[in-house]
C-alpha positions as CSV (number, residue, x, y, z in Angstrom):
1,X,-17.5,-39.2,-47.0
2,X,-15.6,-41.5,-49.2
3,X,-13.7,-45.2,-47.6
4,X,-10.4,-44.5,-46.7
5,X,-7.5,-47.5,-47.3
6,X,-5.7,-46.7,-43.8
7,X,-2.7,-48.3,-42.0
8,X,-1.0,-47.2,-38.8
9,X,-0.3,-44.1,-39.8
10,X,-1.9,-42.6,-42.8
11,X,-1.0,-39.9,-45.2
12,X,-2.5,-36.6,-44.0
13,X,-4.1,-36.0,-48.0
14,X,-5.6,-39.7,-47.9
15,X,-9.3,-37.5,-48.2
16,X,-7.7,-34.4,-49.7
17,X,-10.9,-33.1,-51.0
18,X,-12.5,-33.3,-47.6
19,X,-9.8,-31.2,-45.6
20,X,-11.1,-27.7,-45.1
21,X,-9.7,-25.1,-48.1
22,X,-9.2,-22.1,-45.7
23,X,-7.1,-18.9,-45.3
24,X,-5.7,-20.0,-42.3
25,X,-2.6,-21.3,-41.7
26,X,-4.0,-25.1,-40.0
27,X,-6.5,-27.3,-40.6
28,X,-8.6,-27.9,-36.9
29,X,-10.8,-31.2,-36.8
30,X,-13.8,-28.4,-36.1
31,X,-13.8,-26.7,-39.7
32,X,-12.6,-30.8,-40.5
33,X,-16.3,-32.2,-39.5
34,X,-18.5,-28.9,-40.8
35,X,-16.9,-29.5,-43.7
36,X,-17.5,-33.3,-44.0
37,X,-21.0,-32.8,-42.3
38,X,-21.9,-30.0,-45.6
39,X,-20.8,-31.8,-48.2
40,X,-23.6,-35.1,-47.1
41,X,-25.9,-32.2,-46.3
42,X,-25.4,-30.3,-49.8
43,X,-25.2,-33.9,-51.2
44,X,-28.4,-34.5,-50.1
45,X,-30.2,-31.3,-51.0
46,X,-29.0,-28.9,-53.6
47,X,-25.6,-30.2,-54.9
48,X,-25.9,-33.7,-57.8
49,X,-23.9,-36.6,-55.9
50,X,-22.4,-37.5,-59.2
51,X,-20.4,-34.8,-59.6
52,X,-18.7,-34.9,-55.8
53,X,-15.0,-35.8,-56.8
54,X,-11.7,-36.2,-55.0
55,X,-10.3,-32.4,-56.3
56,X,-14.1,-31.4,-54.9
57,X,-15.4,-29.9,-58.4
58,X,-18.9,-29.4,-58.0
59,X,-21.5,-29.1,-60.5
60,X,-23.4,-26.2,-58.9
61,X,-27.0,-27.0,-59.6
62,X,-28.8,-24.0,-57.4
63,X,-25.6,-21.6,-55.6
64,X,-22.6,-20.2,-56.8
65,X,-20.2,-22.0,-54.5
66,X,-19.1,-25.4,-53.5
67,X,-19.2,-26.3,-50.0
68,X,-15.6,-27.1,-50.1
69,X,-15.1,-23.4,-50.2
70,X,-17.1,-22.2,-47.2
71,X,-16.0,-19.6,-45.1
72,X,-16.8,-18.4,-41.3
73,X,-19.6,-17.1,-42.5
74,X,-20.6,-20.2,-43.8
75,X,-20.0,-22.1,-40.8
76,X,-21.6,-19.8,-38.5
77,X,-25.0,-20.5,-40.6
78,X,-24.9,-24.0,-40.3
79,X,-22.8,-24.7,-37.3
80,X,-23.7,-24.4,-33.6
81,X,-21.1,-24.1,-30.9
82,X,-21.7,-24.5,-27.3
83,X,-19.0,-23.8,-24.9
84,X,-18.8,-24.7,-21.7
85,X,-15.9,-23.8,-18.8
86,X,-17.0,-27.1,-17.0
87,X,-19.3,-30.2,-17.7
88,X,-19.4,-33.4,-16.9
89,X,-18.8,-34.9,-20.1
90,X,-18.9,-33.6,-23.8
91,X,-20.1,-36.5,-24.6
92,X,-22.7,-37.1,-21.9
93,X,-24.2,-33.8,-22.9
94,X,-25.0,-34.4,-26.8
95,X,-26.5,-37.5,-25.5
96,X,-28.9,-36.0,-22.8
97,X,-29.4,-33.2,-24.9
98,X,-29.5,-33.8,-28.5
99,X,-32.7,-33.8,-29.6
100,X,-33.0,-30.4,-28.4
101,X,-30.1,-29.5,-30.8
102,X,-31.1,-27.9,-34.4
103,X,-31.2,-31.2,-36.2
104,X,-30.0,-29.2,-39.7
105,X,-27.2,-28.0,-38.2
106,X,-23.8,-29.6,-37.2
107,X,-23.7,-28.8,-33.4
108,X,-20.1,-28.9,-31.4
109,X,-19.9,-29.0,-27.9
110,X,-16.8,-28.1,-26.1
111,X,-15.1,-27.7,-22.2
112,X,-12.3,-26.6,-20.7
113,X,-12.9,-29.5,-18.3
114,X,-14.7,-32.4,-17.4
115,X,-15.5,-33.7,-13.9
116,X,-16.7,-37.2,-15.3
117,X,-14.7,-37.6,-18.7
118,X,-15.4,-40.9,-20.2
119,X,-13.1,-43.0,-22.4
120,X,-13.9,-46.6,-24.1
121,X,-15.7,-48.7,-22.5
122,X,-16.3,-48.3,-18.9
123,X,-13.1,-46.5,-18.8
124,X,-12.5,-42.9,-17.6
125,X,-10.9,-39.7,-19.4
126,X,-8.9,-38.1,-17.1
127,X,-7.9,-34.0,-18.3
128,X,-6.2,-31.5,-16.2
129,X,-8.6,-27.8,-16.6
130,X,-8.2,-25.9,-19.2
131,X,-4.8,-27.7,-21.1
132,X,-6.7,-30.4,-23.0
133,X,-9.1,-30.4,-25.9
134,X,-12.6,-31.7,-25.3
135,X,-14.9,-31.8,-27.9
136,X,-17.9,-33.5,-29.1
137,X,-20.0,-33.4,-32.1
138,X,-23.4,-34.4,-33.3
139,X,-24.7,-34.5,-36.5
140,X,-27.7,-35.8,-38.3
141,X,-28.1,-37.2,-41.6
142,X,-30.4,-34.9,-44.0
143,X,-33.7,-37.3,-44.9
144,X,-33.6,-37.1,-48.2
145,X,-29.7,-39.4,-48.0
146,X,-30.2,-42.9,-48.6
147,X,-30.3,-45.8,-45.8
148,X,-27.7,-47.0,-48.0
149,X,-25.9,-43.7,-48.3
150,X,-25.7,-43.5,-44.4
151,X,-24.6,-46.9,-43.3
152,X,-21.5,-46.2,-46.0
153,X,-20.4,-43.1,-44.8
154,X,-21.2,-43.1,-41.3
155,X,-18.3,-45.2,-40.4
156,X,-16.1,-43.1,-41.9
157,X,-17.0,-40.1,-39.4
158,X,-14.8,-41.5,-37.3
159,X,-11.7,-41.7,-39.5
160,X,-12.2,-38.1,-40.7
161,X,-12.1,-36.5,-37.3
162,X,-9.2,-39.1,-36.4
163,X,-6.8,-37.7,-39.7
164,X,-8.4,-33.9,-38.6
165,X,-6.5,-34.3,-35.3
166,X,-3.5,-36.3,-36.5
167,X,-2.8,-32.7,-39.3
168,X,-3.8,-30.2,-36.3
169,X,-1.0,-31.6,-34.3
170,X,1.2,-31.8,-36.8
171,X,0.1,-28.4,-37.5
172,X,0.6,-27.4,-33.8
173,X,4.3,-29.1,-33.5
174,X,5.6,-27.8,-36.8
175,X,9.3,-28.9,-37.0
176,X,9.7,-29.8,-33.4
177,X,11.8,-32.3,-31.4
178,X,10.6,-34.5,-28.6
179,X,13.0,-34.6,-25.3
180,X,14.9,-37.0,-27.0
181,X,15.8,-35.2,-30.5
182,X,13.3,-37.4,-32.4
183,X,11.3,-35.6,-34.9
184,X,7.6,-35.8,-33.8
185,X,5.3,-38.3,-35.7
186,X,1.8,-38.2,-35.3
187,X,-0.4,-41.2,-35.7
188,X,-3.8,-43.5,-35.4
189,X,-3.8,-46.6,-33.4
190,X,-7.0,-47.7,-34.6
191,X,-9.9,-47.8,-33.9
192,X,-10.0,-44.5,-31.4
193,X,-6.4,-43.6,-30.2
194,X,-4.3,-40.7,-31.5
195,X,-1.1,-41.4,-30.7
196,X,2.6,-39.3,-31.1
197,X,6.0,-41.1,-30.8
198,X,4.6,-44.2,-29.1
199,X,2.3,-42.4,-26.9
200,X,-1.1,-42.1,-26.5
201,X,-1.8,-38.2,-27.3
202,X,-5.8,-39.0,-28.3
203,X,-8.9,-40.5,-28.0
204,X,-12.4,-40.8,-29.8
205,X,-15.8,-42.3,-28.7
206,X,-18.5,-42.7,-31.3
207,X,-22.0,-43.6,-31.2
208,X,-24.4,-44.2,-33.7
209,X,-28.3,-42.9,-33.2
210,X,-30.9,-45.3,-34.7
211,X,-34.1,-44.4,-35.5
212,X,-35.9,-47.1,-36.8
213,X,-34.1,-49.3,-38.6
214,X,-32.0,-47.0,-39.9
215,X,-28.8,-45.0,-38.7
216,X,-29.9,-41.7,-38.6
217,X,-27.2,-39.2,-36.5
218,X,-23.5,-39.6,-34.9
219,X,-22.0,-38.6,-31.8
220,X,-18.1,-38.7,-32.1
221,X,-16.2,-37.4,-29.0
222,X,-12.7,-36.4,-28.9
223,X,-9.8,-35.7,-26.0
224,X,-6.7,-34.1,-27.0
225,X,-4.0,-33.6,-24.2
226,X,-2.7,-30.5,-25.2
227,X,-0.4,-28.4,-22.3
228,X,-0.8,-31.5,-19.2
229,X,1.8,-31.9,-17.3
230,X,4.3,-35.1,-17.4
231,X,3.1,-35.1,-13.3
232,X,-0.7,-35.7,-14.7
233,X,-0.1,-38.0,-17.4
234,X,1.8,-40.7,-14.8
235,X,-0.9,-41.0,-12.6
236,X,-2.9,-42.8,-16.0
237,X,-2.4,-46.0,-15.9
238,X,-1.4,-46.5,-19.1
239,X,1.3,-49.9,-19.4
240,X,1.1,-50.0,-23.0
241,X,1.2,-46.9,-25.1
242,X,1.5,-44.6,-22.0
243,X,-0.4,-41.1,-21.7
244,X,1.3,-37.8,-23.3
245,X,0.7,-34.6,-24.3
246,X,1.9,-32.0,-26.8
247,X,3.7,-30.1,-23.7
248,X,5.1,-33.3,-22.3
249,X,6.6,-34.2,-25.9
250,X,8.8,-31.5,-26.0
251,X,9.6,-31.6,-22.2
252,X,7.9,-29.1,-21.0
253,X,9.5,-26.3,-22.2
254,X,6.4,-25.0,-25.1
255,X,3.3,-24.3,-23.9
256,X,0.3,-24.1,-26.9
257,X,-2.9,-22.4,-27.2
258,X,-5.5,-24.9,-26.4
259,X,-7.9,-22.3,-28.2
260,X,-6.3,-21.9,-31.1
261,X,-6.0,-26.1,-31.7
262,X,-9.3,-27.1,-30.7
């Protein structure tokens, strides 16, 4: 995970080499993070650090593929994905739960609604069933990376998962129009907001697991509101950079297939 030069809203190939090279028509912030979360592990064990570059040229030192070029199969092996119709939090769980988790894999945990979302701080995430996305990740750092290899990429777990969901959208509202006739412009308010046409659309939670003194795994939580209402999002209170959605945006008259962008 290379450092990123960012400003408010950064250029969707500003880490070109780590966005997913897929058949399908989108990039989603899931294949996104297994991707990131391959490359440190492949890094780490079979693939020489040195030869990790922006166009993601690999110098194969034991398979016949880089792990830019994984496919369902791929992820499948080394990613485990627990859905859940109701939780209390996405986040919550990877933290009660994570050292249960198969620590060489990157596990996701998703819900199609939370009775106790949290936001930053002591702040709440509020999501209306089944019209958001609500996803949380945990991954942890192969042993054999460097303490000094973690603490530089680990920050930037964050900003991958933030451009992830800034392309998705823009994926999802392909040459729309808000209510107003404005073309839609996704963007990060950093550190943890997505936000589209002066709107909050996003947010992202991350936590950092010590063991030791060293960093050792991430927990990055994300909230997408994806079909809520504009009746929903005016009961946030939200005075600066008010709550939206993807169905709000183009005044409720599309409806999107929370599914299909998470």
């Amino acid at each position: 995970l290379r450092p990123v030069t960012w400003s408010l809203r950064p250029r969707a190939d500003a880490v070109p080499w780590l966005l997913p090279r897929s058949p399908r028509p989108r990039p989603s912030w899931f294949q996104t993070l297994s991707h990131a979360w391959l490359c440190a592990a492949f890094a780490a064990r079979r693939w020489s650090t040195s030869s990790l570059t922006r166009r993601g040229q690999v110098a194969e030192t034991g398979s016949s593929r880089s792990p830019l070029e994984i496919d369902d199969a791929w992820i499948a092996e080394w990613v485990d994905h627990r859905h859940f119709e109701e939780l209390d939090s996405t986040q919550s769980y990877v933290e009660r739960e994570y050292e249960s988790f198969d620590q060489g894999k990157l596990t996701v945990v998703s819900a199609d609604f939370q009775t106790a979302g949290r936001g930053t701080g002591e702040r709440s995430w509020l999501a209306t069933p089944k019209r958001s996305v609500l996803v949380s990740f945990f991954f942890r750092f192969p042993s054999e990376c460097s303490t000094e290899f973690v603490n530089r990429c680990a920050p930037n777990a964050t900003k991958v998962l933030a451009l992830s969901a800034v392309n998705t959208l823009r994926w999802a509202a392909e040459g729309g129009l808000d209510v107003d006739g404005r073309a839609l412009e996704f963007g990060i308010k950093w550190p943890n907001d997505v936000v589209a046409n002066g709107r909050k659309i996003g947010g992202i939670l991350a936590r950092a697991v010590p063991s030791g003194m060293r960093l050792d795994a991430v927990i990055l939580g994300i909230g997408v509101n994806i079909n809520t209402p504009q009746a929903d999002l005016a009961a946030i209170d939200r005075p600066v950079w008010p709550a939206t959605s993807l169905h709000a945006l183009f005044g409720g008259t599309r409806e999107f297939d929370v599914k299909a962008v998470r």
